[in-house]
C-alpha positions as CSV (number, residue, x, y, z in Angstrom):
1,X,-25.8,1.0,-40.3
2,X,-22.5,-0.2,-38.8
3,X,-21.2,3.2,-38.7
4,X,-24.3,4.9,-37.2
5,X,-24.5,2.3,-34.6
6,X,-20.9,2.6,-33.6
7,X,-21.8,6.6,-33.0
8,X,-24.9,5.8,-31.1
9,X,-22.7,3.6,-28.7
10,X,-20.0,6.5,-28.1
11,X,-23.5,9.3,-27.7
12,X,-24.5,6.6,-25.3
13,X,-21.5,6.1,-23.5
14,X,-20.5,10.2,-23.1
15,X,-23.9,10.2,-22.1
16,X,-23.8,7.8,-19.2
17,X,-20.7,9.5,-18.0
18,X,-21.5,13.6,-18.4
19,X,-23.5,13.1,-15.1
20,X,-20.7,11.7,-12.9
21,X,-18.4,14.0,-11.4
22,X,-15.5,11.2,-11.6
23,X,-16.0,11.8,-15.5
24,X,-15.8,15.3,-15.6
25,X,-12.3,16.1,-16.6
26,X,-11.5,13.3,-19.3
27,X,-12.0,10.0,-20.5
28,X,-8.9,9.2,-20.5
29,X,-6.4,8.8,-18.0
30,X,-3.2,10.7,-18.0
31,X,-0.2,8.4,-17.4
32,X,3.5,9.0,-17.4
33,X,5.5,7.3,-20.3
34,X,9.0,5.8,-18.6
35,X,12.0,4.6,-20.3
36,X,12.6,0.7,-20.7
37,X,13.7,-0.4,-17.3
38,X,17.3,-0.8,-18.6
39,X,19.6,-3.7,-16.1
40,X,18.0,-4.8,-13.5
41,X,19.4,-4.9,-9.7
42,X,18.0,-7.1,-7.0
43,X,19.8,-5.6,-2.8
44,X,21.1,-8.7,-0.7
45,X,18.3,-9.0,1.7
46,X,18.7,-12.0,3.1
47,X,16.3,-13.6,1.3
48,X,17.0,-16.5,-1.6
49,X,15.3,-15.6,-5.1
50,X,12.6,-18.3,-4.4
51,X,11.8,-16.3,-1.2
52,X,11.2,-13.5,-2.7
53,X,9.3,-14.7,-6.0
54,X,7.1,-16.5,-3.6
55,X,6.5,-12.9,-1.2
56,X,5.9,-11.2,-4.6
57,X,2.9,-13.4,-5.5
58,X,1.5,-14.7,-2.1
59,X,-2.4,-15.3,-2.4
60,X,-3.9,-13.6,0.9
61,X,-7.2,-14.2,-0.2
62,X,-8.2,-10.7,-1.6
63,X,-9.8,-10.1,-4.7
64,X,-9.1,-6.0,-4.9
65,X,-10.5,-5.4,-8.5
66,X,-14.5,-7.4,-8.0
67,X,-13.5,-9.1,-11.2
68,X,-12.1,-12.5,-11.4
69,X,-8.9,-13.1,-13.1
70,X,-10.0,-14.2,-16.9
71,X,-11.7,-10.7,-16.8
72,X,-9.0,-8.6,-15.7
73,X,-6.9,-10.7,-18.7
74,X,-9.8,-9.8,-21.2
75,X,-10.3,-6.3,-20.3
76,X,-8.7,-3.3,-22.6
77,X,-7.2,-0.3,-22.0
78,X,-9.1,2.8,-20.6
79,X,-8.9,5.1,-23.9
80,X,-12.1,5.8,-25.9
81,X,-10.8,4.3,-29.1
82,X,-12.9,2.2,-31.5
83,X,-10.1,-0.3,-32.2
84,X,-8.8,-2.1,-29.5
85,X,-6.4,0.2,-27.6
86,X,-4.5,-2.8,-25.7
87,X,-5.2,-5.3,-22.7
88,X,-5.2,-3.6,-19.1
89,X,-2.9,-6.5,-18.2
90,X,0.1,-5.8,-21.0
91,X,3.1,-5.2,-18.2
92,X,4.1,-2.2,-19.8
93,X,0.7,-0.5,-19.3
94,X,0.5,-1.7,-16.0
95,X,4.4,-0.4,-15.6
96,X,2.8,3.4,-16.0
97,X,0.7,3.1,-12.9
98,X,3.6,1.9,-10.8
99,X,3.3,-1.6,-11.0
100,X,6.8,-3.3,-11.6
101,X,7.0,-6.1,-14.1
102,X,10.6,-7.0,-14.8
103,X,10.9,-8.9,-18.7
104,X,12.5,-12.3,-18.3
105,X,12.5,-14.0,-21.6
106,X,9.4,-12.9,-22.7
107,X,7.0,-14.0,-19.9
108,X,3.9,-11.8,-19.5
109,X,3.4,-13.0,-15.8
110,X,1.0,-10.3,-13.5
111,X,3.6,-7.8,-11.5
112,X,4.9,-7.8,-8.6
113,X,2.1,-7.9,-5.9
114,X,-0.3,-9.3,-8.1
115,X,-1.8,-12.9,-6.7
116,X,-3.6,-15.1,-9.3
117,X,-5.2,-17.5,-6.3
118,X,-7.7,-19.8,-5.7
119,X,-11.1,-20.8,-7.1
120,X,-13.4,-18.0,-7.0
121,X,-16.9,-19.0,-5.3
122,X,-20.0,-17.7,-5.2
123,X,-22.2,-16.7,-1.9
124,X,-23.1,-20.0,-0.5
125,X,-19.7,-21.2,-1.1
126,X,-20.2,-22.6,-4.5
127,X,-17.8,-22.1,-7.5
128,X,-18.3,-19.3,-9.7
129,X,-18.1,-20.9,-13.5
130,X,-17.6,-19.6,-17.0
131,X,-20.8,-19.0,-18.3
132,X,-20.0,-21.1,-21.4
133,X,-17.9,-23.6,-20.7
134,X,-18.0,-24.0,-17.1
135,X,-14.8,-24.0,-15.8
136,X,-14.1,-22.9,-12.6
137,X,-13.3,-18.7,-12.4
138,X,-10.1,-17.8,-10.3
139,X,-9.6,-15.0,-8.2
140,X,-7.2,-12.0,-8.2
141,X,-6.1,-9.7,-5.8
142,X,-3.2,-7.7,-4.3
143,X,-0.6,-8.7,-1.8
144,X,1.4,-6.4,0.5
145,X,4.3,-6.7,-2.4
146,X,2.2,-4.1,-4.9
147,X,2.8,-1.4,-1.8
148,X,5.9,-2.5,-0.1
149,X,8.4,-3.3,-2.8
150,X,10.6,-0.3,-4.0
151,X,12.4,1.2,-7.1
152,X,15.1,3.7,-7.6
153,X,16.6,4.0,-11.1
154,X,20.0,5.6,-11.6
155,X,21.6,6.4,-15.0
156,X,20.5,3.2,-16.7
157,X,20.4,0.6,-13.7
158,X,16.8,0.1,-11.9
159,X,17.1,-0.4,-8.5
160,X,14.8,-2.8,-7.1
161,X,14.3,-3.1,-3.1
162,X,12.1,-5.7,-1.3
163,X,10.3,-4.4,1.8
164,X,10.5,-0.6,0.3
165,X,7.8,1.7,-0.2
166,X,6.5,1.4,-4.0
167,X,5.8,4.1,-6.5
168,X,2.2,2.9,-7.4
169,X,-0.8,5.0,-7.3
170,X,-3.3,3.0,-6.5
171,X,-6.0,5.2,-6.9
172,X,-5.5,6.1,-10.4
173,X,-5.1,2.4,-11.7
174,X,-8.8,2.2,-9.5
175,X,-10.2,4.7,-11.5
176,X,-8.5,3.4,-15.1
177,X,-10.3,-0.1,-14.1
178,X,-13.6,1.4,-13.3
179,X,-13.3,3.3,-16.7
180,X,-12.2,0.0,-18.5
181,X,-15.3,-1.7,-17.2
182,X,-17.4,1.3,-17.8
183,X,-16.5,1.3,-21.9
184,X,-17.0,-2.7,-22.0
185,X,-20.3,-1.8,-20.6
186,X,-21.8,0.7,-22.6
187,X,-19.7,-0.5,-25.7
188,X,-20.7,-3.3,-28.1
189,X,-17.8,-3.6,-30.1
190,X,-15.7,-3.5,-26.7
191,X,-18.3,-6.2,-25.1
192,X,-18.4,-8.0,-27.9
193,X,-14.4,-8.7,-27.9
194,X,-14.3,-9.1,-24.3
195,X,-17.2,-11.8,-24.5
196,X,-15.0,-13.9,-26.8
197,X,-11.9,-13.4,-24.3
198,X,-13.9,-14.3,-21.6
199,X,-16.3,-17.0,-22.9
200,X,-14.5,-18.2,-26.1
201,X,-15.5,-18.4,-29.7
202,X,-19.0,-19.3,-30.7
203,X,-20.6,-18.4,-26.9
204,X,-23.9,-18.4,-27.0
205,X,-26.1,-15.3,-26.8
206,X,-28.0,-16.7,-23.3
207,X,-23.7,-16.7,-21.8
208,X,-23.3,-13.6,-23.5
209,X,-26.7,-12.0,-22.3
210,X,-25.4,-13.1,-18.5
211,X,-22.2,-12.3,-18.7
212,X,-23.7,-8.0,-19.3
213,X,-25.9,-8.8,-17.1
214,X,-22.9,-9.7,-14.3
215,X,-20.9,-6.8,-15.9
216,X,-23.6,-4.4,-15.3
217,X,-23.6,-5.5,-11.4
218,X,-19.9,-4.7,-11.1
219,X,-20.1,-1.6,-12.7
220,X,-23.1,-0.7,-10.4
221,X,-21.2,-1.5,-7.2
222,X,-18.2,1.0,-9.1
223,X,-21.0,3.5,-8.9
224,X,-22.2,2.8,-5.3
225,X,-18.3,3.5,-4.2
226,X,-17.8,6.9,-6.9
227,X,-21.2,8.3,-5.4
228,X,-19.7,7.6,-2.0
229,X,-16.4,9.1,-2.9
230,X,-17.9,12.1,-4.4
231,X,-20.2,13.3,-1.1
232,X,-17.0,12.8,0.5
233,X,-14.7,14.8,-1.3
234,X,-14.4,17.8,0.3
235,X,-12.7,15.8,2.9
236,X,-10.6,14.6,0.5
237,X,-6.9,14.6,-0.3
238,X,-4.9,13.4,-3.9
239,X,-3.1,10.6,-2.5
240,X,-0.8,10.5,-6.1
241,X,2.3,8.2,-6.4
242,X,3.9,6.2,-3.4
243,X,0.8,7.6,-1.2
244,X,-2.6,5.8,-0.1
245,X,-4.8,6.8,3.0
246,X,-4.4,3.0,4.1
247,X,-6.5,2.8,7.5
248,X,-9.5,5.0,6.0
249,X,-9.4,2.9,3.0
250,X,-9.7,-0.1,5.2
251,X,-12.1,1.6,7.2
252,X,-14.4,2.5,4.0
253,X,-14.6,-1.5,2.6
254,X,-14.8,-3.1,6.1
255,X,-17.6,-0.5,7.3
256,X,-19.2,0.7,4.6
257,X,-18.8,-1.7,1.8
258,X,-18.7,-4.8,3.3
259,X,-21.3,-3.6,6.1
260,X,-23.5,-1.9,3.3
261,X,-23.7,1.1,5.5
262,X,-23.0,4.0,3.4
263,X,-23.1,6.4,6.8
264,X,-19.4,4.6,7.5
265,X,-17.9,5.9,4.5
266,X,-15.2,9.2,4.6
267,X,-13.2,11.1,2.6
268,X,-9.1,10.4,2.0
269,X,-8.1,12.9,3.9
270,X,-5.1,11.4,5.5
271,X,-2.6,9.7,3.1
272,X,0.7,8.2,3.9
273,X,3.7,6.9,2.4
274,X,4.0,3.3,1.9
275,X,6.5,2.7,5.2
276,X,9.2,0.3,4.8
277,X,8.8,-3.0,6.4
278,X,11.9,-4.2,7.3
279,X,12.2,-5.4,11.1
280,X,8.4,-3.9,11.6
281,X,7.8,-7.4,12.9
282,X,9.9,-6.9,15.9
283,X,8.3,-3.1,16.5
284,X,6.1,-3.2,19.9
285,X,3.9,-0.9,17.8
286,X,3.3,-0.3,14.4
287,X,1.3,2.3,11.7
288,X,2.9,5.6,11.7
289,X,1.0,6.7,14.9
290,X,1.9,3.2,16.7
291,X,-1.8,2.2,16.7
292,X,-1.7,-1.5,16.2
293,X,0.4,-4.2,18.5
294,X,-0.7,-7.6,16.9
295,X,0.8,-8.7,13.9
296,X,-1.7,-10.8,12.8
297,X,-4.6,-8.2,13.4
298,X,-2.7,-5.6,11.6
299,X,-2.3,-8.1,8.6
300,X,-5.8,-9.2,8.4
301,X,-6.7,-6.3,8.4
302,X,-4.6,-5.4,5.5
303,X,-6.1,-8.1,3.3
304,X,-9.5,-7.0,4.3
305,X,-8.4,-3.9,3.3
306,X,-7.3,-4.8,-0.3
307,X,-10.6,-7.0,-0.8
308,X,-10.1,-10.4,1.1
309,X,-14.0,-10.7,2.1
310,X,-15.9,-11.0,5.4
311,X,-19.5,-11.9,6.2
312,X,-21.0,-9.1,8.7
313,X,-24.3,-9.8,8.0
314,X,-26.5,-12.7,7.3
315,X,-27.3,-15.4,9.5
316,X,-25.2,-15.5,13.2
317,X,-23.7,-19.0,12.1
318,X,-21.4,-16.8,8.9
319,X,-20.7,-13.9,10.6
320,X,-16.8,-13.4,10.4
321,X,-16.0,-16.2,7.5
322,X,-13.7,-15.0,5.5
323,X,-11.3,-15.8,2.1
324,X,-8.6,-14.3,4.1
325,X,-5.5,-17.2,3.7
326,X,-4.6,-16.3,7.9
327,X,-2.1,-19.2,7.5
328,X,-0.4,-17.7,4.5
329,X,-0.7,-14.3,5.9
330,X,1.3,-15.7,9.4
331,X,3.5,-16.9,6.3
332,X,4.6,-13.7,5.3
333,X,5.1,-12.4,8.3
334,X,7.3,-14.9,8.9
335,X,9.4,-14.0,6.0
336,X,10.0,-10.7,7.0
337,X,10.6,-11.8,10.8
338,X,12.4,-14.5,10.5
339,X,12.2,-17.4,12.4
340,X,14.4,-16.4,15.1
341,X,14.2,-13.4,17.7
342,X,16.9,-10.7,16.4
343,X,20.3,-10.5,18.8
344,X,23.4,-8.7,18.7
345,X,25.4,-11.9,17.5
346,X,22.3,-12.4,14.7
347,X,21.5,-8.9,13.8
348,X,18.0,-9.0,12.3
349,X,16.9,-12.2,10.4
350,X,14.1,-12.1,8.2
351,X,14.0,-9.1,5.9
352,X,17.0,-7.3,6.0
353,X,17.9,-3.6,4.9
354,X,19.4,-3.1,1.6
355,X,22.9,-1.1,1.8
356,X,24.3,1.4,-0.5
357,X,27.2,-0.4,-1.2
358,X,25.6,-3.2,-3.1
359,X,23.6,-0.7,-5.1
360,X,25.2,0.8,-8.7
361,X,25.4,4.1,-6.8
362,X,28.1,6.4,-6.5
363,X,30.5,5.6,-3.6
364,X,29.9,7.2,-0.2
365,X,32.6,9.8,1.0
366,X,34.1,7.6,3.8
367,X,35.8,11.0,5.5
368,X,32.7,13.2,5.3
369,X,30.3,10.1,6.8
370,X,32.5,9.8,9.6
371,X,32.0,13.8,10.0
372,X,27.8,13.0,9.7
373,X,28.8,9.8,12.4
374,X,29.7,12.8,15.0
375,X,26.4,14.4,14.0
376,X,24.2,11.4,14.4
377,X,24.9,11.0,17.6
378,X,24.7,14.1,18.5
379,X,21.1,15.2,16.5
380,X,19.6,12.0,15.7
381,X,20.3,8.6,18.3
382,X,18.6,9.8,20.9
383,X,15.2,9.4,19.2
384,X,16.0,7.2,16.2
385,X,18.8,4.9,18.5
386,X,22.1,4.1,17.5
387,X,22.8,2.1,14.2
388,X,21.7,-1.3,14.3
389,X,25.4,-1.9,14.1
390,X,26.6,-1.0,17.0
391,X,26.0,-2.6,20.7
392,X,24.3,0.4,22.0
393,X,21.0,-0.5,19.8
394,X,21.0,-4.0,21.1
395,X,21.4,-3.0,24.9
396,X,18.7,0.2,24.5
397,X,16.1,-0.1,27.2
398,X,13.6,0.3,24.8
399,X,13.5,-3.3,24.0
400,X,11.1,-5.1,26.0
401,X,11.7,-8.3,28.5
402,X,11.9,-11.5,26.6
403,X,8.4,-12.8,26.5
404,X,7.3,-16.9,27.9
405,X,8.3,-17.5,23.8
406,X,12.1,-15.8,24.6
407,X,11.1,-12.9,21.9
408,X,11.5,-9.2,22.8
409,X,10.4,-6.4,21.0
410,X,11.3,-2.6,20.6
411,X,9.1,-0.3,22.3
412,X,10.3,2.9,19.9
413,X,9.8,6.0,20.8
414,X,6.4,7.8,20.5
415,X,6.3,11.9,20.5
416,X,3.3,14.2,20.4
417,X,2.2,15.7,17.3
418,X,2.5,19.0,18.8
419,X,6.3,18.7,19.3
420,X,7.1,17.4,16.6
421,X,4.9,19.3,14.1
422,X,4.8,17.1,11.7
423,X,1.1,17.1,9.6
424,X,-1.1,15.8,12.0
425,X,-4.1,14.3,9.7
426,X,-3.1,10.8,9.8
427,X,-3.1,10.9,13.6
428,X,-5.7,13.2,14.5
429,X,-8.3,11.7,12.3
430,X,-7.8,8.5,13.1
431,X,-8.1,8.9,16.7
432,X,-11.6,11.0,16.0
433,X,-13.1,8.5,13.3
434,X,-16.7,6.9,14.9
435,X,-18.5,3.9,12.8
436,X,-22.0,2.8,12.8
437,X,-22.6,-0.9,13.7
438,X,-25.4,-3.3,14.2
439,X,-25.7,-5.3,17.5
440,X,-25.5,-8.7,15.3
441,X,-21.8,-8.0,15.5
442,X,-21.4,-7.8,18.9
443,X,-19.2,-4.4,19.2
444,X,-20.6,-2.7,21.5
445,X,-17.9,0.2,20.8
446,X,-18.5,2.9,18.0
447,X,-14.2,4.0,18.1
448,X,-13.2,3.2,14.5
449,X,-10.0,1.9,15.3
450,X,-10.9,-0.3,18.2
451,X,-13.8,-1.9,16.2
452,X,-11.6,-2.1,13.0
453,X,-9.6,-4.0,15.8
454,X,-12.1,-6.3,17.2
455,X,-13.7,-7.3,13.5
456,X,-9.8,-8.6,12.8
457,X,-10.0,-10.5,15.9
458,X,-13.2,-12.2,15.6
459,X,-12.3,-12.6,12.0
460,X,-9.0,-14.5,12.6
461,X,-10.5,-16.5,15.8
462,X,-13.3,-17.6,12.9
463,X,-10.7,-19.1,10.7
464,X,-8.8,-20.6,13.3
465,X,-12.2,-22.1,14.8
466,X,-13.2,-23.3,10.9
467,X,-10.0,-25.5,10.5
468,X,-10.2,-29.2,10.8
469,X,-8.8,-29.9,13.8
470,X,-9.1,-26.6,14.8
471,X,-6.1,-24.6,15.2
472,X,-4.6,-25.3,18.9
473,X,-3.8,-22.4,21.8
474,X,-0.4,-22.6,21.5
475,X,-0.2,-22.8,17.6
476,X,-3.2,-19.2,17.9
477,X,-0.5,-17.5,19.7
478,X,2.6,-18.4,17.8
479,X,0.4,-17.4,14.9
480,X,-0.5,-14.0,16.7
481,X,2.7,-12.7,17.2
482,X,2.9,-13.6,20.7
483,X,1.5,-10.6,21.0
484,X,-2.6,-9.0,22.1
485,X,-4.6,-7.5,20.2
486,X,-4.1,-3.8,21.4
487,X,-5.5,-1.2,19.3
488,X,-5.0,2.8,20.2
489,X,-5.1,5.9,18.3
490,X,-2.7,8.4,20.3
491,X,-1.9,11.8,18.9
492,X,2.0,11.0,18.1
493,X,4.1,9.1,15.7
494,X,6.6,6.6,16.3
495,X,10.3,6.9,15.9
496,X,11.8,4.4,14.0
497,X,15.7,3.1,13.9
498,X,16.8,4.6,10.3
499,X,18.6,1.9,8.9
500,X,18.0,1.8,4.5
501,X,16.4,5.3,5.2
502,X,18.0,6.4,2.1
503,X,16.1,3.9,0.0
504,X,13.1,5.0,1.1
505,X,12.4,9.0,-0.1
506,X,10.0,10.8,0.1
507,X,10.2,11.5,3.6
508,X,8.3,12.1,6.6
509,X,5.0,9.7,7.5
510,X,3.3,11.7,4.2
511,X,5.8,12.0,2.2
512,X,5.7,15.8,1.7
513,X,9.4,15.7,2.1
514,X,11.1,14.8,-1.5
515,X,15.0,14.1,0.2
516,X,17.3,14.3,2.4
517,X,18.5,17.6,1.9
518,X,15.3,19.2,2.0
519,X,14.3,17.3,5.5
520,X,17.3,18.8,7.2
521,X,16.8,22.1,6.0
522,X,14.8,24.6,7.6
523,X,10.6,24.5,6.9
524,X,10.7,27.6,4.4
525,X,13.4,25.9,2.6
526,X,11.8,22.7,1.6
527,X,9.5,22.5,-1.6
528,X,5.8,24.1,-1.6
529,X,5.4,21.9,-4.3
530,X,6.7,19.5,-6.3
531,X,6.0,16.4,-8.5
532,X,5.6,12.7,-7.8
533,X,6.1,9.6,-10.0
534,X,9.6,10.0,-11.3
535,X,11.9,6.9,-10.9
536,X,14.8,8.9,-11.5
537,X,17.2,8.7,-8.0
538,X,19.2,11.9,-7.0
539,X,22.0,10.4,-4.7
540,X,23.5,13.7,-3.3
541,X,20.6,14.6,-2.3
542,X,18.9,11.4,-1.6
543,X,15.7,11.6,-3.1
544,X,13.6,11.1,-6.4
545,X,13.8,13.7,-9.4
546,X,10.9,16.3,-8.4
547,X,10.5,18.3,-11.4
548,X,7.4,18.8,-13.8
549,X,6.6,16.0,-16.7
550,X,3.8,14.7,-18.0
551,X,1.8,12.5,-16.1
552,X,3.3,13.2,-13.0
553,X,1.7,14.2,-9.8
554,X,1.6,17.8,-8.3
555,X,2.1,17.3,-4.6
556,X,0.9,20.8,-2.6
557,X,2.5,21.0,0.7
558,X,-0.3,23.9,1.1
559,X,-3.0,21.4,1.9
560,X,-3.9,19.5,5.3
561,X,-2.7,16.5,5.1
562,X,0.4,17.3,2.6
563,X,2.2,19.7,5.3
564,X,6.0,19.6,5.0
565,X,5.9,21.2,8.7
566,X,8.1,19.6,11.6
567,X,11.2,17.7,12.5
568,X,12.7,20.9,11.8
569,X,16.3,21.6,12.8
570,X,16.7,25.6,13.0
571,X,17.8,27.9,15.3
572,X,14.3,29.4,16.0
573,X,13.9,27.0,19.0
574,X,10.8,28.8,20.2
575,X,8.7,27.4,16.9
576,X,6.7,24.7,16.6
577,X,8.2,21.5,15.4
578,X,11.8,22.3,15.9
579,X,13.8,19.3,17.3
580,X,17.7,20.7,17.0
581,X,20.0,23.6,15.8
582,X,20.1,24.6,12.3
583,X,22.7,22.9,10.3
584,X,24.7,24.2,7.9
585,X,24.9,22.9,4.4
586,X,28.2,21.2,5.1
587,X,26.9,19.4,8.0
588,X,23.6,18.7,6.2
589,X,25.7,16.9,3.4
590,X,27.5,15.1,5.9
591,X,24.8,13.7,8.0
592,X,23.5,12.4,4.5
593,X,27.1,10.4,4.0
594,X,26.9,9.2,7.0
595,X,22.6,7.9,6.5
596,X,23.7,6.2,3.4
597,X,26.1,3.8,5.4
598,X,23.3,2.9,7.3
């Protein structure tokens, strides 16, 4: 009977699934295999260990997965396997989707980027309880560390950089929790083990009996987002490793999941690599196509993005309240700012850029990077300005007039898609995305970005309103940025100072671009295609290892949205998207020596 039940369950399960499209290829989910992480090497970024354990970990108030955190600890492993195939949560597992965990004397702490946070409550504000024993549930969520903290590894050294773009893909580990849920579901042997996780030995069947019943209403809302995915994805675009479509994504939960309007939802169709986010807090501008000016509206609207929740419907007296931490999100900023404006006798504070030199990489040719110095200057400073080294960047007229708070920022440079070539999904759709909203919110304007804009204002201005005393003028605009919320969606991308650039492959705002080499090399000479997910750094030609293994991710330049087009130096100055001269090999390999000194 045992037996025959345990068949029925996996007939039930296939069952469920042969009717979703998400299920169609496998039930399992393909992951690369990666060797041990091998030494370890933290850059000098001017931050202090405890400053950057504490960036790392930083509750923001999300709660990304819709589970609280004893679940995620109690789920297993996405593999249809009738003994238990491992927790979700073992590091190493977790290692295979991106997600750095670095060993230190055998602690099994969450990754990087991973925040365990605060009480989880219910609707009307209540605590949400074990079932059985009725202790308070805690939340868990992401922080800007699981997308902005990068890895290189060379020979046997891993090479970790705060502030880098990461090597997660996000959507993969979103499907392998979905699936993970979906087999606890449907089940029993699976529910059964994750009941006494969750609930503890001896439960009783009533906790048990609620605790499917809340399971079921997670996995449902999975379903509500796959169907919404799958009308949409035509419109889609793979987003892979070191890749997410981060404004639509934001766009999708704030208007369609949080609103309940399903109309608001679109397809991925414009994904980006994670930027670095060093000195961003001094841009003017930021997002690839400068569309957001306020730092706090761009980091609220992060967290909302990764799950930190908003009320936009229900009575007028909750619209806007949020579990958004705003005052450990002006916290963060912080960290990477600084707390003091950047000067030529300062340099930047905050964050810095890590430098080759205190990586274990091969030195840099001193004689050819003074050959690439000429070069620079000559191809590159006049949209990217002078090292952050020399005077010139300081005294560039591109930074602003010191504002009433004595900070100035850098108004970079901002050039039209058409010139530069470059693939122009990230801009263009942004700029044409409309949303639906009801007149309870008091938006009166249907522009995607100016509303997504406006909900992070009224959000915010909630908080600060909510806090007892509530938060002062001064202390709002401090908190701001010193700095309004503008929101545009121009048809250009910025131009940012290049300092760390070599820590940061691939290249270009999509990341279609696997190195250095191939970025200053003529369009039909870069890769059509090549493969995402390896760790393994090339230092001559600044870049990841882009050849085939398993698990990794085919990236097809072919598609819109993946175009390796633009920022093209050849001698065919009549086609679109060429910016200089060819340049020979030589002078490509010395313009490299000279970007790794940066």
């Amino acid at each position: 009977m045992k037996k025959a039940a345990i068949l029925f369950s996996v007939a039930v399960i296939i069952g469920a699934f042969a009717g979703a499209k998400w299920w169609h290829d496998n039930l399992e989910i393909q992951l690369p295999t990666y060797p041990p992480t091998g030494n370890v090497v933290w850059l000098n970024q001017n931050w202090t260990p405890e400053q950057r354990d504490w960036f790392h970990h930083a509750d923001q108030g999300t709660q990304t997965f819709g589970i609280p955190y004893e679940w995620f600890i109690a789920l297993e492993q996405p593999a249809l396997a009738l003994r238990n195939p491992g927790l979700l949560s073992d590091p190493v597992y977790l290692d295979r989707y991106g997600f750095i965990s670095i060993p230190n004397s055998g602690d099994t702490e969450l990754p990087i980027g991973f925040a365990h946070g605060s009480l989880l409550k219910n609707p009307d504000g209540t605590p949400t309880l074990n079932l059985q024993t009725k202790v308070p549930l805690t939340s868990l969520g992401l922080t800007c560390a699981a997308c902005h903290t990068g890895r290189l590894r060379y020979q046997s050294t891993t090479i970790l950089i705060d502030g880098g773009p990461a090597l997660t893909n996000l959507a993969l580990f979103q499907k392998g929790l979905a699936e993970s849920l979906m087999f606890t579901k449907y089940l029993p042997f699976r529910f059964a083990r994750f009941a006494r996780r969750v609930l503890g030995p001896g439960a009783s069947e009533n906790a048990k009996a609620a605790l499917r019943k809340q399971l079921g209403a997670v996995v449902s809302q999975i379903g509500t987002i796959r169907d919404a995915e799958n009308k949409n994805q035509t419109h889609t675009v793979s987003e892979g490793y070191g890749r997410l479509d981060a404004l639509n994504r934001i766009g999708n939960i704030v208007f369609s999941v949080d609103l309940n309007e399903p109309a608001n939802y679109v397809g991925y169709s414009a994904p980006v690599h994670f930027p670095r986010i060093w000195q961003a807090s001094w841009f003017e501008w930021v997002q690839y196509n400068g569309s957001i000016e306020q730092p706090m509206v761009r980091n609220v609207g992060e967290a909302l993005g990764v799950g930190a929740k908003v009320s936009l419907s229900g009575s007028e007296n909750q619209l806007f309240d949020t579990s958004a931490q705003v005052q450990t999100i002006f916290k963060l900023e912080q960290a990477l700012a600084g707390t003091s404006p950047p000067s030529a006798l300062t340099g930047f504070q905050g964050l810095r850029s890590p430098k080759w030199r205190d990586a274990s990489l091969p030195p840099i040719n001193e004689e050819l990077a003074a050959k690439g110095a000429v070069l620079y200057k000559d191809r590159c400073e006049s949209c990217h300005m002078a090292p952050i080294s020399e005077a010139a960047f300081w005294t560039n007229p591109r930074w602003s007039v010191p504002n009433a708070a004595g900070e100035r920022y850098l108004n970079l440079a901002q050039i039209s898609i058409r010139h530069i070539g470059t693939d122009p999904a990230q801009a263009e759709d942004m700029s044409k995305r409309q949303v639906r909203l009801p007149a309870s919110l008091g938006i009166s304007t249907t522009d995607f970005g100016t509303a997504l804009g406006i909900v992070g204002e009224k959000t915010v201005n909630r908080w600060f309103d909510q806090q007892q005393p509530p938060i002062t003028a001064d202390a709002r605009e401090e908190m701001n940025g010193h700095r309004p919320n503008g929101v545009r969606a121009p048809l250009e991308y910025k131009v940012r100072p290049l300092n760390g650039i070599w820590a940061t492959p691939p290249y270009l705002h999509n990341g279609s671009v696997p190195n250095l080499y191939a970025l200053l090399s003529p369009v039909d000479e870069r890769p059509k295609k090549f493969y995402l997910g390896s760790r393994e750094y090339d230092p001559a030609n600044v870049g990841y290892r882009t050849e085939s293994f398993p698990g990794g991710f085919e990236f097809d330049t072919s598609i819109r949205g993946n175009r390796n087009t633009g920022h093209e130096f050849s001698n065919e100055n009549q086609k679109l998207g060429v910016i200089g001269a060819a340049l020979s090999p030589d002078e490509r390999r010395a313009l490299i020596e000279f970007l790794k000194t940066l």
